[in-house]
Gaussian input, Z-matrix of N, CA and C with variables (Angstrom, degrees):
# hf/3-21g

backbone

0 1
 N
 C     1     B1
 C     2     B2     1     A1
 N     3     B3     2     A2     1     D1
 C     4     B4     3     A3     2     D2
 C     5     B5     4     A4     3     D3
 N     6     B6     5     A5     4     D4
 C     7     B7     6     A6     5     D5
 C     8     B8     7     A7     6     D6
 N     9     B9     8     A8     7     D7
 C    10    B10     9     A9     8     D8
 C    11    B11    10    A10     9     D9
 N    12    B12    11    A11    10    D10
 C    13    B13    12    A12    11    D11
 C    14    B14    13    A13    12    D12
 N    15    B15    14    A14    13    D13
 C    16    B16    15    A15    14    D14
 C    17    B17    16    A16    15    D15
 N    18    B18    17    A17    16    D16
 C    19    B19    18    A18    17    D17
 C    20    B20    19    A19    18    D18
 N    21    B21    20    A20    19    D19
 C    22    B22    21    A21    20    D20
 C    23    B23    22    A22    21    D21
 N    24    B24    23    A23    22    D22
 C    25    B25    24    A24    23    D23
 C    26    B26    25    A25    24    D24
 N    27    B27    26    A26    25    D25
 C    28    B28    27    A27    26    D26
 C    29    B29    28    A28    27    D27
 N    30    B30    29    A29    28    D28
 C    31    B31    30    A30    29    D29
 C    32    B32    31    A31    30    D30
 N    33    B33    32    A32    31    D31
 C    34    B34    33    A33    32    D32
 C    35    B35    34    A34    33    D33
 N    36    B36    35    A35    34    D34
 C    37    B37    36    A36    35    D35
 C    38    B38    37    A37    36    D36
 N    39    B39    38    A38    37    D37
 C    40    B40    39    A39    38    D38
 C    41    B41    40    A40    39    D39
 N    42    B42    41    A41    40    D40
 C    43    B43    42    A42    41    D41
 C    44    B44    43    A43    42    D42
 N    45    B45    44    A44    43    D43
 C    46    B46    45    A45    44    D44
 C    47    B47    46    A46    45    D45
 N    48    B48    47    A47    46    D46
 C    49    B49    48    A48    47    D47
 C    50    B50    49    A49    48    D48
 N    51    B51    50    A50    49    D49
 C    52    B52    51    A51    50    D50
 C    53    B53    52    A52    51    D51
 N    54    B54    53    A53    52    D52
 C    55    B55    54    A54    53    D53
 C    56    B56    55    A55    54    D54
 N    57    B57    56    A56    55    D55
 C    58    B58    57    A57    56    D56
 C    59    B59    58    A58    57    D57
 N    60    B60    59    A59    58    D58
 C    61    B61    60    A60    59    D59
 C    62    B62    61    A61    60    D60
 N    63    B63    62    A62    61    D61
 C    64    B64    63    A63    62    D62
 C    65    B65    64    A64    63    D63
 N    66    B66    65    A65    64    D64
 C    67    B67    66    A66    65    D65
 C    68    B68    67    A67    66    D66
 N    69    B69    68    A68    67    D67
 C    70    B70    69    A69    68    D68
 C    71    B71    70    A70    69    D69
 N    72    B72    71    A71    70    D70
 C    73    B73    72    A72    71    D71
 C    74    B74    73    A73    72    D72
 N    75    B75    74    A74    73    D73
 C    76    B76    75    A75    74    D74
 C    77    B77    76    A76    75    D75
 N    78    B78    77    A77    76    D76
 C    79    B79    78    A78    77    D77
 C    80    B80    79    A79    78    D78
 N    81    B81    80    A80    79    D79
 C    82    B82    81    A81    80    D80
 C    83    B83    82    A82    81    D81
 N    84    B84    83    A83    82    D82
 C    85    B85    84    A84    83    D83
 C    86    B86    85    A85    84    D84
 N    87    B87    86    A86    85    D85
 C    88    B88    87    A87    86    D86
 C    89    B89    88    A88    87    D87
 N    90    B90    89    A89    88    D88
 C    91    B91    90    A90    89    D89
 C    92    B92    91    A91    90    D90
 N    93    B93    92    A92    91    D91
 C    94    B94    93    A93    92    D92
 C    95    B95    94    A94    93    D93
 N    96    B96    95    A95    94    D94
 C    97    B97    96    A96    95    D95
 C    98    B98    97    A97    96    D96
 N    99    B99    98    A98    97    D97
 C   100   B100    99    A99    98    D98
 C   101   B101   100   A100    99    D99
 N   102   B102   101   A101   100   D100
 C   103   B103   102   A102   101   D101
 C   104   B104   103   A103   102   D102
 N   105   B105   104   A104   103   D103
 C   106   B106   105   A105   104   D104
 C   107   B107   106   A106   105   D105
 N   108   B108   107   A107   106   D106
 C   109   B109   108   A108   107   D107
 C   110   B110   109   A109   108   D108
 N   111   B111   110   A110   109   D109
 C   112   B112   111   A111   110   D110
 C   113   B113   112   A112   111   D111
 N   114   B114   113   A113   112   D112
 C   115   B115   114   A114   113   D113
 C   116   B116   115   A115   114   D114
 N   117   B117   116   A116   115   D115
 C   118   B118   117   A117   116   D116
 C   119   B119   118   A118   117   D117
 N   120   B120   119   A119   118   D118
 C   121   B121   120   A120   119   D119
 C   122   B122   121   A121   120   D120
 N   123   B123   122   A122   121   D121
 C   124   B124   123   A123   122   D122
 C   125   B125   124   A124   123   D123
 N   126   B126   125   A125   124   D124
 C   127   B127   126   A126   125   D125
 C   128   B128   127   A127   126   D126
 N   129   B129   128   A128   127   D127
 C   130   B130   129   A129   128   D128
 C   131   B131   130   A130   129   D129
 N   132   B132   131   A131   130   D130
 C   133   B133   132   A132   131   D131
 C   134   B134   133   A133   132   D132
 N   135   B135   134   A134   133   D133
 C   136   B136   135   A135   134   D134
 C   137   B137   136   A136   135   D135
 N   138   B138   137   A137   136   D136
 C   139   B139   138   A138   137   D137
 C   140   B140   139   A139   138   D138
 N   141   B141   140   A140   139   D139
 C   142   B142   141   A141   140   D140
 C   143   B143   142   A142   141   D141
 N   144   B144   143   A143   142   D142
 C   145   B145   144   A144   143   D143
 C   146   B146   145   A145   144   D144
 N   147   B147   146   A146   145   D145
 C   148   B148   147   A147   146   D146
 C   149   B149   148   A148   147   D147
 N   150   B150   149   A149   148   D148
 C   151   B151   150   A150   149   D149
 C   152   B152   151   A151   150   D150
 N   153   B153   152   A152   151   D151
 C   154   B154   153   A153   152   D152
 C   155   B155   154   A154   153   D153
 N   156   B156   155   A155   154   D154
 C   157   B157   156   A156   155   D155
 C   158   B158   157   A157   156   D156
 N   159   B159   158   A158   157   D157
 C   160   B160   159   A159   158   D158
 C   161   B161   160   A160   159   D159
 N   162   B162   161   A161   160   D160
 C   163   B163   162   A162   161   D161
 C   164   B164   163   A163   162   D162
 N   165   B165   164   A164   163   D163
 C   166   B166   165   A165   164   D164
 C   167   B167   166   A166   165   D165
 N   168   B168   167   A167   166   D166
 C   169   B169   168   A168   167   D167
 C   170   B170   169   A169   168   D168
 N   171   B171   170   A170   169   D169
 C   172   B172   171   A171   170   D170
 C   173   B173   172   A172   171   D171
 N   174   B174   173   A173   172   D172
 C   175   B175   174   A174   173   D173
 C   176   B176   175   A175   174   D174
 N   177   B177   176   A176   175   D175
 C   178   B178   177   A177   176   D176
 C   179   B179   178   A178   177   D177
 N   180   B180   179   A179   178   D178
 C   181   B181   180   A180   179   D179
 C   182   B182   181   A181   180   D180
 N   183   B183   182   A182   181   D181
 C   184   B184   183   A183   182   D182
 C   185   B185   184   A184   183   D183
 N   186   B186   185   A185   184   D184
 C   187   B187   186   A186   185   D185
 C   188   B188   187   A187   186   D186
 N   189   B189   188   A188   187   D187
 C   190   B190   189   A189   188   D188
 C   191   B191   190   A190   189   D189
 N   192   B192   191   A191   190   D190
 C   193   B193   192   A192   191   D191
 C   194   B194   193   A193   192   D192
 N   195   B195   194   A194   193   D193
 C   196   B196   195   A195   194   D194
 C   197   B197   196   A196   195   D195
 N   198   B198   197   A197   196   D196
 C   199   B199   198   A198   197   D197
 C   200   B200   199   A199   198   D198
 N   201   B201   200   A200   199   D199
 C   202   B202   201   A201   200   D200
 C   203   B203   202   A202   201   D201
 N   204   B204   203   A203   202   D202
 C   205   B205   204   A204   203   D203
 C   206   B206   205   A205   204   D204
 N   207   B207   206   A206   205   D205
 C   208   B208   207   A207   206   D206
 C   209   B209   208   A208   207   D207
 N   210   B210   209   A209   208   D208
 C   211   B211   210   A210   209   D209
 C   212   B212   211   A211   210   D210
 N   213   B213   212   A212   211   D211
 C   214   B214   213   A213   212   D212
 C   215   B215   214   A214   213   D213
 N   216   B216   215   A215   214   D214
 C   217   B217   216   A216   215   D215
 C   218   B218   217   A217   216   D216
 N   219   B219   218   A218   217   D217
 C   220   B220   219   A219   218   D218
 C   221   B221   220   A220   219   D219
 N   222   B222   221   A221   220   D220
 C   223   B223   222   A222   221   D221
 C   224   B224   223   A223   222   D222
 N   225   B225   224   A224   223   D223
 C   226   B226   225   A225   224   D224
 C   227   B227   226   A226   225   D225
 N   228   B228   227   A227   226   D226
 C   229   B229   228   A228   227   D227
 C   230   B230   229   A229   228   D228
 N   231   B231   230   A230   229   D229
 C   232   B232   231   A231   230   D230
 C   233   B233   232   A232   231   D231
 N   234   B234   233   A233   232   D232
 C   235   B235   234   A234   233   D233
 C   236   B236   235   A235   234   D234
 N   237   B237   236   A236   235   D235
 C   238   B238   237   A237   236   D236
 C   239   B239   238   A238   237   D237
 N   240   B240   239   A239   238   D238
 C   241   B241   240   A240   239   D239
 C   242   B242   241   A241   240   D240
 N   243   B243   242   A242   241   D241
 C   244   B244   243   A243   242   D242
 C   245   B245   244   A244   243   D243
 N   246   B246   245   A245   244   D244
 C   247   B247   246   A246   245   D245
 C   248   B248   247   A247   246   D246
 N   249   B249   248   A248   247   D247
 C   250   B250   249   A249   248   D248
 C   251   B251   250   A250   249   D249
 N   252   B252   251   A251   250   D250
 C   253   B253   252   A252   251   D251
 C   254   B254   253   A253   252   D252
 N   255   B255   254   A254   253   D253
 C   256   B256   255   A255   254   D254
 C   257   B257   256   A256   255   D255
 N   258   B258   257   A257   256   D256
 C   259   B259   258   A258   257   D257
 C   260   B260   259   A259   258   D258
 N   261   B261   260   A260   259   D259
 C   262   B262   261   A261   260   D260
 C   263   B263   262   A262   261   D261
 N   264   B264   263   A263   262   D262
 C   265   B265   264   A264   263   D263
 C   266   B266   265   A265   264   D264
 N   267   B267   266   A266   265   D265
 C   268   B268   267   A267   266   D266
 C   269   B269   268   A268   267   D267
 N   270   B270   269   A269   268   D268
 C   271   B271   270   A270   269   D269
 C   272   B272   271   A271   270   D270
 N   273   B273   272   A272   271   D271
 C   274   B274   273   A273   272   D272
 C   275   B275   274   A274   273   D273
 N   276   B276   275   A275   274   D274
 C   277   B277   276   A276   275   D275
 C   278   B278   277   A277   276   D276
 N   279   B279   278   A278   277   D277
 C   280   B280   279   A279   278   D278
 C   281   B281   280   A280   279   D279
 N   282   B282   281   A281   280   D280
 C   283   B283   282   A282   281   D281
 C   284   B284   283   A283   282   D282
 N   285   B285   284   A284   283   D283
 C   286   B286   285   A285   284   D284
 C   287   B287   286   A286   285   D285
 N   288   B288   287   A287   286   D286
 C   289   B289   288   A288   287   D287
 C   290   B290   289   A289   288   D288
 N   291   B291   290   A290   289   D289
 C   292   B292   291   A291   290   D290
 C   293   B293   292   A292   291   D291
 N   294   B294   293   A293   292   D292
 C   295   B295   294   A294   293   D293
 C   296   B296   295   A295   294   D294
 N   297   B297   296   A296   295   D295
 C   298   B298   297   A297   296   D296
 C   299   B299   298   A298   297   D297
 N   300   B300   299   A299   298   D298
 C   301   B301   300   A300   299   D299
 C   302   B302   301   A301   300   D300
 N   303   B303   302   A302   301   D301
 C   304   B304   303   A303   302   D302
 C   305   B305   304   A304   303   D303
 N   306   B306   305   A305   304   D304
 C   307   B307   306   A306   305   D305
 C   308   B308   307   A307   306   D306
 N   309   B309   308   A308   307   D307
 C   310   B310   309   A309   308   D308
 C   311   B311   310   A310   309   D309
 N   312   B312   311   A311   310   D310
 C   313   B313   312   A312   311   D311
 C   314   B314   313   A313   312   D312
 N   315   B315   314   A314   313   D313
 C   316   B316   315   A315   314   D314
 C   317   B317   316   A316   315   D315
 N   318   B318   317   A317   316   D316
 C   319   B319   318   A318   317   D317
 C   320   B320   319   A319   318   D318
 N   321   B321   320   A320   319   D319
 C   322   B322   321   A321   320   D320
 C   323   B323   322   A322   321   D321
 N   324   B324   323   A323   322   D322
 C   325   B325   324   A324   323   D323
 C   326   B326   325   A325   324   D324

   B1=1.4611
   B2=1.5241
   B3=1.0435
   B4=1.7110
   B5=1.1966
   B6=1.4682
   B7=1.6259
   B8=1.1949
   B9=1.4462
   B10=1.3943
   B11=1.8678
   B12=1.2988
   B13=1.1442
   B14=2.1042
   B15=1.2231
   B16=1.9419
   B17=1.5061
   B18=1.3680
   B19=0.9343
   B20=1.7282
   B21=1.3814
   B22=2.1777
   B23=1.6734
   B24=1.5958
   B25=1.3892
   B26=1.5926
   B27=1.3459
   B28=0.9326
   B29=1.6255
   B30=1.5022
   B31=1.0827
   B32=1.7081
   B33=1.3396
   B34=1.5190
   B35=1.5044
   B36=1.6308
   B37=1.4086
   B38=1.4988
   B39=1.5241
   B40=1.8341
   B41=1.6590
   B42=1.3670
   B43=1.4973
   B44=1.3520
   B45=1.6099
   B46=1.6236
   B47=1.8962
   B48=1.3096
   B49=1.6438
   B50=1.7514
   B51=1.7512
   B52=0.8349
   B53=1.3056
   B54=1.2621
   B55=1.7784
   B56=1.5092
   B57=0.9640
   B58=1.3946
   B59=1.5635
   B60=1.0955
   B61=1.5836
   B62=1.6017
   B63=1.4507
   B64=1.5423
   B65=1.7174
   B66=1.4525
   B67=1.3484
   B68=1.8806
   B69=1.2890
   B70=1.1904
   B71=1.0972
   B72=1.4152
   B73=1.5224
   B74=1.5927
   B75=1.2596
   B76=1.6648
   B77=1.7861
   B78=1.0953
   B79=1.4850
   B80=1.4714
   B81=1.3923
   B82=1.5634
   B83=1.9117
   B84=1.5336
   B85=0.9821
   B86=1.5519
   B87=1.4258
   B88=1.1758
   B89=1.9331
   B90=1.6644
   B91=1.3543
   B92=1.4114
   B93=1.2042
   B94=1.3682
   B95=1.7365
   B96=1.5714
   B97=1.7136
   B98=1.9302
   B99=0.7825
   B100=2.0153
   B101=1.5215
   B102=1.2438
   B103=1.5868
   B104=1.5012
   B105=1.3714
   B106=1.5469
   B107=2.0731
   B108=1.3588
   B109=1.7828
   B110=1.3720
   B111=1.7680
   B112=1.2525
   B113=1.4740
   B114=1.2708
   B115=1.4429
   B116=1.4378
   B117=0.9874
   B118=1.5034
   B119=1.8025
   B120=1.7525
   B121=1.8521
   B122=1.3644
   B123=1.4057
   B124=1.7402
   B125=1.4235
   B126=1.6600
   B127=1.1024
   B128=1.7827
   B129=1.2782
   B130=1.6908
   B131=1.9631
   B132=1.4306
   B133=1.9362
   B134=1.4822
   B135=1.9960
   B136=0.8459
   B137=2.1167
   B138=0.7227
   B139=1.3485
   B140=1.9801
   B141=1.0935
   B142=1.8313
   B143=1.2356
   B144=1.2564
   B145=1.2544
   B146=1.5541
   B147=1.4505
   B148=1.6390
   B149=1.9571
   B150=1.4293
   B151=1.6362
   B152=1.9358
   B153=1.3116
   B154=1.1027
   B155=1.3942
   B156=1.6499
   B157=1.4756
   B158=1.7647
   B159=1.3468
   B160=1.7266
   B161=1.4393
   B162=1.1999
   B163=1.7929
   B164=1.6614
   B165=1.9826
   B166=1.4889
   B167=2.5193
   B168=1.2209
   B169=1.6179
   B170=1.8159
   B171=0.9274
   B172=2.0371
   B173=1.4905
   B174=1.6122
   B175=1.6498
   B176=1.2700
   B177=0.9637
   B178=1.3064
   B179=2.0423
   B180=1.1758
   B181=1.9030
   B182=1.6758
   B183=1.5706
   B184=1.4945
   B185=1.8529
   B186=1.3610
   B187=1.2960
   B188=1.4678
   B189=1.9445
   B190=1.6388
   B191=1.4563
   B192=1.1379
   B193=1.4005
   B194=1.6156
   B195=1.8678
   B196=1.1809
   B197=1.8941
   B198=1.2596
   B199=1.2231
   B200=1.4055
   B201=1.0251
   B202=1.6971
   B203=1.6750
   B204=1.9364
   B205=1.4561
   B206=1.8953
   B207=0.8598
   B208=1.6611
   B209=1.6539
   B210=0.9776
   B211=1.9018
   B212=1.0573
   B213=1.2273
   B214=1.6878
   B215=1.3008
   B216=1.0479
   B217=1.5514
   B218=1.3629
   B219=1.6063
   B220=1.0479
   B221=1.5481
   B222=0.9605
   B223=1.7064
   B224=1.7017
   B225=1.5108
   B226=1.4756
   B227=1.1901
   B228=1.5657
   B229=1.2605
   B230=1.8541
   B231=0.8947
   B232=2.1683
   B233=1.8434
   B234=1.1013
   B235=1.4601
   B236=1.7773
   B237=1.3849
   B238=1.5355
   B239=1.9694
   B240=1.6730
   B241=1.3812
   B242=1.1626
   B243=1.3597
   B244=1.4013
   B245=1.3357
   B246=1.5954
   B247=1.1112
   B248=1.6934
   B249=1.7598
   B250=1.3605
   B251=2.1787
   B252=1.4764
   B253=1.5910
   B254=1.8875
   B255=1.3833
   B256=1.5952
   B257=1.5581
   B258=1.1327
   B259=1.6756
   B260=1.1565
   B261=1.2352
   B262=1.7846
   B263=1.6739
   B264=1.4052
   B265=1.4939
   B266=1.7503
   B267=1.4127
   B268=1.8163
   B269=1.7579
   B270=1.2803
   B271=1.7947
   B272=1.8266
   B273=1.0651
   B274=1.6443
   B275=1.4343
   B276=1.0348
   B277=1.9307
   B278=1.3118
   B279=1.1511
   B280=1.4454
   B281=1.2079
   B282=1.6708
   B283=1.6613
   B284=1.5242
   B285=1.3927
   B286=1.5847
   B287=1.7714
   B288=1.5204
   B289=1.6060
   B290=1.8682
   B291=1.1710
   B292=1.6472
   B293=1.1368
   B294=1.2052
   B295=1.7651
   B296=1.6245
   B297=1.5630
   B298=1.3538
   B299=1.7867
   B300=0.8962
   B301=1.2102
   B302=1.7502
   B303=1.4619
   B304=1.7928
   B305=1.2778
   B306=1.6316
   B307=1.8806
   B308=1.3866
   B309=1.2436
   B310=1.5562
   B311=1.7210
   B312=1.3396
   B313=1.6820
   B314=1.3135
   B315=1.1289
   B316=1.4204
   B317=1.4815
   B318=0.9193
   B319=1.6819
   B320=1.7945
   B321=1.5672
   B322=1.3469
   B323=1.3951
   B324=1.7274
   B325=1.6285
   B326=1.9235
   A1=110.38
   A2=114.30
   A3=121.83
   A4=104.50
   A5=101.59
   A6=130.67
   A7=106.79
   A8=143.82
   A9=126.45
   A10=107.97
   A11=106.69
   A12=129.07
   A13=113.43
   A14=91.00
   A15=102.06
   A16=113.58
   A17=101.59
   A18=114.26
   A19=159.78
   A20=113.26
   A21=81.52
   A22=83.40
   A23=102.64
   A24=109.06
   A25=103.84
   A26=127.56
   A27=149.19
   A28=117.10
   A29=120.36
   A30=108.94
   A31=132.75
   A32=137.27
   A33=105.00
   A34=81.62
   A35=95.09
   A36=102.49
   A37=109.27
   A38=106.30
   A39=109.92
   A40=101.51
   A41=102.55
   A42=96.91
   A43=109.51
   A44=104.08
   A45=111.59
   A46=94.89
   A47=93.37
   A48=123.27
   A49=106.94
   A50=134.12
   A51=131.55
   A52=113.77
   A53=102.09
   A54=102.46
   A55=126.32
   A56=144.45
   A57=166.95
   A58=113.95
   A59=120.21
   A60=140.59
   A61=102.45
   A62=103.90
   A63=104.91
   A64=104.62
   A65=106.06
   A66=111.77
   A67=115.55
   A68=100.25
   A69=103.44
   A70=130.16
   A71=146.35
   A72=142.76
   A73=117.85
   A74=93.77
   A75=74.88
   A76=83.72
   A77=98.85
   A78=118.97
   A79=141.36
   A80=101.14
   A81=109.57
   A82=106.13
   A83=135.79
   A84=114.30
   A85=69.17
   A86=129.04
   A87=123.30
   A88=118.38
   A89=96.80
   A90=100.33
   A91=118.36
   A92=131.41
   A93=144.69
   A94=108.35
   A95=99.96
   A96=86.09
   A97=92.48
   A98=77.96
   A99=75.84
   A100=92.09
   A101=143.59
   A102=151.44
   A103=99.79
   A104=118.62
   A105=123.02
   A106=90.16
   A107=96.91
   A108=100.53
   A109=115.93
   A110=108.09
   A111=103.55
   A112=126.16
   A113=105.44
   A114=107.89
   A115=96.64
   A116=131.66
   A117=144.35
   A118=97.73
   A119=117.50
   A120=118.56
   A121=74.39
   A122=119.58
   A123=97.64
   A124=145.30
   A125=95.81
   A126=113.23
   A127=126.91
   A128=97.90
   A129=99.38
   A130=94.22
   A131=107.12
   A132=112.00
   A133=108.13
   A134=115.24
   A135=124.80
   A136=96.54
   A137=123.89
   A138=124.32
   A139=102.59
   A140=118.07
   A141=120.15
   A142=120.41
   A143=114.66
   A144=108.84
   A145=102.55
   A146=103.20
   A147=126.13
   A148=86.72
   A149=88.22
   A150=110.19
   A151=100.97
   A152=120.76
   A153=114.86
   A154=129.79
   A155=96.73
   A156=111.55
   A157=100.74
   A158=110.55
   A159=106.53
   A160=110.13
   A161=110.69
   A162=128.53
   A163=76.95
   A164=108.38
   A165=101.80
   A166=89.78
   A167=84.62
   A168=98.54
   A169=87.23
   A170=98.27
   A171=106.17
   A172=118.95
   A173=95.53
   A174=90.72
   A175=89.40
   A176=131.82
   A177=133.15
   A178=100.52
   A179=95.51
   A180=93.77
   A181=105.38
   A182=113.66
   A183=95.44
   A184=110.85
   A185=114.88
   A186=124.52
   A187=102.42
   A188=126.61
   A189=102.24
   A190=109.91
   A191=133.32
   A192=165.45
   A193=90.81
   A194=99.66
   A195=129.81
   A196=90.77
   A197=138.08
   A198=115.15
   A199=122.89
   A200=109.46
   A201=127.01
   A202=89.26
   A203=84.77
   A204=97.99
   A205=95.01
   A206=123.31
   A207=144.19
   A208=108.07
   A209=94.27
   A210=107.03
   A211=115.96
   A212=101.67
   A213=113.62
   A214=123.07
   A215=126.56
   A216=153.76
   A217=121.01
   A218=116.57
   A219=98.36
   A220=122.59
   A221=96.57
   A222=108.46
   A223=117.17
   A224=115.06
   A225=122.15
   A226=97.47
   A227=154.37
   A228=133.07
   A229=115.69
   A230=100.40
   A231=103.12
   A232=99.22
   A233=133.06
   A234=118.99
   A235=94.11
   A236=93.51
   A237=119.67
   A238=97.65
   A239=81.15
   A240=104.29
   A241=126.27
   A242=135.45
   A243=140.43
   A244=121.40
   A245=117.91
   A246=105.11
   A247=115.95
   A248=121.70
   A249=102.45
   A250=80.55
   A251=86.24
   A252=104.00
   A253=110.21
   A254=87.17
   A255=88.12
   A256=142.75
   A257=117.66
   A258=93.89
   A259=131.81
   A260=124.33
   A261=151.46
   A262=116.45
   A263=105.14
   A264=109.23
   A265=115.15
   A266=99.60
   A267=92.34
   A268=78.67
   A269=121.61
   A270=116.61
   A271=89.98
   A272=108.43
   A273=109.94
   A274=90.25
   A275=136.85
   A276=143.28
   A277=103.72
   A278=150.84
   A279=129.10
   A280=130.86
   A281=112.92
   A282=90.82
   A283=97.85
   A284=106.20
   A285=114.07
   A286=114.04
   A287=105.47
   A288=111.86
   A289=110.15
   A290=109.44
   A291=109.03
   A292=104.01
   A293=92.11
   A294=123.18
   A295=120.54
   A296=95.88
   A297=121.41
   A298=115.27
   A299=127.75
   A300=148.21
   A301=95.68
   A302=107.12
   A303=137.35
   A304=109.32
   A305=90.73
   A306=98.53
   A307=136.79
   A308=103.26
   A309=107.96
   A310=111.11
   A311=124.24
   A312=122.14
   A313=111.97
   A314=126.31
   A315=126.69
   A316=105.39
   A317=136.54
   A318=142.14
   A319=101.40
   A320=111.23
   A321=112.79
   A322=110.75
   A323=111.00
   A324=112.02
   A325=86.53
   D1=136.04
   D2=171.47
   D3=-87.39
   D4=135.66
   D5=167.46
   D6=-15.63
   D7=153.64
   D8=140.66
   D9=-71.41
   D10=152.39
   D11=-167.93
   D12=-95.19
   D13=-18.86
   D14=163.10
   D15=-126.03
   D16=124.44
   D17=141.41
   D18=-32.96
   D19=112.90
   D20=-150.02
   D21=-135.95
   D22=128.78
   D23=176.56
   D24=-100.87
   D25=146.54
   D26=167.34
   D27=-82.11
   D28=91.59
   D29=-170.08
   D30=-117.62
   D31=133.67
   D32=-164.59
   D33=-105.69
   D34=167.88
   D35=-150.57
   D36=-151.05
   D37=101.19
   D38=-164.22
   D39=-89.11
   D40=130.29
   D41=160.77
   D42=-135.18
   D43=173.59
   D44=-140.44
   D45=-68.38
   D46=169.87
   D47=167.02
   D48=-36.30
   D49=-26.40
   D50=-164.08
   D51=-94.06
   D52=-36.93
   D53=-178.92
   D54=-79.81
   D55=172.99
   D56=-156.77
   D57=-78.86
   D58=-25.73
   D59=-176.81
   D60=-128.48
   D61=148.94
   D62=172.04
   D63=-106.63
   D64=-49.71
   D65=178.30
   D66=-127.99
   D67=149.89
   D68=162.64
   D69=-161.81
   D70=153.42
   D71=-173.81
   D72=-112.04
   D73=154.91
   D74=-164.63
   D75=-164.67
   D76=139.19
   D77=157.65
   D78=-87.12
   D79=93.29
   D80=-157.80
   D81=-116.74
   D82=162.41
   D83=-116.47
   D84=-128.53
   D85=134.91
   D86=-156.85
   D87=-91.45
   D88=7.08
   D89=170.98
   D90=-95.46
   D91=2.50
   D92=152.76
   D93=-50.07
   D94=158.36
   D95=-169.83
   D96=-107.15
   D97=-131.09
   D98=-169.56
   D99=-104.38
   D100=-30.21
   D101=-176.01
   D102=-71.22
   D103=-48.45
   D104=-160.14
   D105=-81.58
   D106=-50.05
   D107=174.10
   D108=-27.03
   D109=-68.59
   D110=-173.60
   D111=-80.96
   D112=13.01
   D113=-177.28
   D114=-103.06
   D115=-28.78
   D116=-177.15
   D117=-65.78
   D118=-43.30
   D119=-166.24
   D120=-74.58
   D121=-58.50
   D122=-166.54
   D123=-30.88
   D124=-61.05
   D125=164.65
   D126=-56.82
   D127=-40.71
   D128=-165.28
   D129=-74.25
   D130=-39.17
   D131=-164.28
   D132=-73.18
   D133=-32.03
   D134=176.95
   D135=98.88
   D136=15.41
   D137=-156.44
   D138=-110.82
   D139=148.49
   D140=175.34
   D141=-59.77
   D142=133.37
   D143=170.41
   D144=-142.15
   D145=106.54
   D146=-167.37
   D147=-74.44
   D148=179.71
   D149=-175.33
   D150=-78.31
   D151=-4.38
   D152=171.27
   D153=-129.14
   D154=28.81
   D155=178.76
   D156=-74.03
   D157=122.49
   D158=156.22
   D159=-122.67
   D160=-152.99
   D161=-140.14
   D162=-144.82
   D163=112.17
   D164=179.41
   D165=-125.50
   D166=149.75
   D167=-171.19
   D168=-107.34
   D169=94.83
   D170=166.78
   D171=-62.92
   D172=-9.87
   D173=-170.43
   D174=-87.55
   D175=-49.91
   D176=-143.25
   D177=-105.71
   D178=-5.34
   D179=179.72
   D180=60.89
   D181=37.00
   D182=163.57
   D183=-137.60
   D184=179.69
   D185=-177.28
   D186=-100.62
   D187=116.98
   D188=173.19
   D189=-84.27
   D190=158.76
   D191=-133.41
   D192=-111.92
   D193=113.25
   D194=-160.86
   D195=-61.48
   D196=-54.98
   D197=-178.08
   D198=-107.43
   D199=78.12
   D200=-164.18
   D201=-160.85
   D202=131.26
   D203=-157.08
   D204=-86.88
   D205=155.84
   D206=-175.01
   D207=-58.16
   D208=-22.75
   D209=165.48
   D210=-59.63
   D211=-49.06
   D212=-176.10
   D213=-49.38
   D214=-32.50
   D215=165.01
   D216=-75.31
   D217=90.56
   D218=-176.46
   D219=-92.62
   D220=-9.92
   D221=174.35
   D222=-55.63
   D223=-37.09
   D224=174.40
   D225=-55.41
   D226=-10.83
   D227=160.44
   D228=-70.48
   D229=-62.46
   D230=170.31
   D231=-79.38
   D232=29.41
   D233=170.56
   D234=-96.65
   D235=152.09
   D236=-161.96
   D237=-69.18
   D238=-61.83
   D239=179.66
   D240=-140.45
   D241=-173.00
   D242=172.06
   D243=-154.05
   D244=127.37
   D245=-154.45
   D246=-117.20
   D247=121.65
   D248=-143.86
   D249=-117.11
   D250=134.53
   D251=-150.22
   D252=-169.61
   D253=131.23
   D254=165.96
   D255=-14.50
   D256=99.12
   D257=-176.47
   D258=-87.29
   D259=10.34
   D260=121.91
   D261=-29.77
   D262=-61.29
   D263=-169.10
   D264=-77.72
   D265=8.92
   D266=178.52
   D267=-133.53
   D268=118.95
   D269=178.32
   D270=-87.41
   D271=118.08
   D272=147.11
   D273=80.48
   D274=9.48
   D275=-164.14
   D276=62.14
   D277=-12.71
   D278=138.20
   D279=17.81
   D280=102.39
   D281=-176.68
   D282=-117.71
   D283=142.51
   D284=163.29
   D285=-98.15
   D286=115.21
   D287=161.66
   D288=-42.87
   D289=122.32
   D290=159.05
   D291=-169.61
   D292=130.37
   D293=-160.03
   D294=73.35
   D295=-101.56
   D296=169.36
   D297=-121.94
   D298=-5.28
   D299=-166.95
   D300=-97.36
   D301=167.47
   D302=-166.30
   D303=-118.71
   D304=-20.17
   D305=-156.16
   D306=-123.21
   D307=91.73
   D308=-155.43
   D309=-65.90
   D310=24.75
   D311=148.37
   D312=-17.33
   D313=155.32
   D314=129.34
   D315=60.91
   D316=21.94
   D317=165.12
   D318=-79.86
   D319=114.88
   D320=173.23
   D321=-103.31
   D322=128.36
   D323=-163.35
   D324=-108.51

């Protein structure tokens, strides 16, 4: 049998307090870049993905880089989760405690 020829990351996948789902996993194909990624959760979850949706790594406190393919990252294989969310609502990855939550999304002042 020949290799498979794509790559497929297994990913769980937190989104904010607003949407319809909290978590989900999903198998997405790791030569996609992080732009094509989230257009791909969109499409497949059915869920929004505004012009400032990114791809945030909690372990590590960073944002991956909208055209940089998912390969690139090797950590998204042992990452817990991934969190697909405003890149407005975390300034600089900054997280504010409130409540029980990390994630200051969707906080109306």
């Amino acid at each position: 049998l020949a290799p498979p020829t794509q790559m497929a990351l297994v990913m769980r996948i937190k989104f904010p307090p607003t949407y319809p789902l909290i978590y989900k996993t999903l198998r997405i194909d790791a030569n996609l870049t992080v732009v094509q990624a989230i257009k791909f959760i969109s499409e497949t979850l059915n869920v929004a993905a505004g012009d400032n949706i990114g791809l945030y790594l909690p372990q590590e406190k960073r944002w991956l880089e909208d055209n940089v393919a998912l390969s690139t990252y090797p950590q998204l294989q042992d990452a817990e989760e991934i969190e697909f969310k405003d890149k407005n609502d975390s300034l600089s990855g900054n997280s504010v405690k409130l409540g029980e939550h990390n994630d200051p999304c969707c906080v109306l002042q």
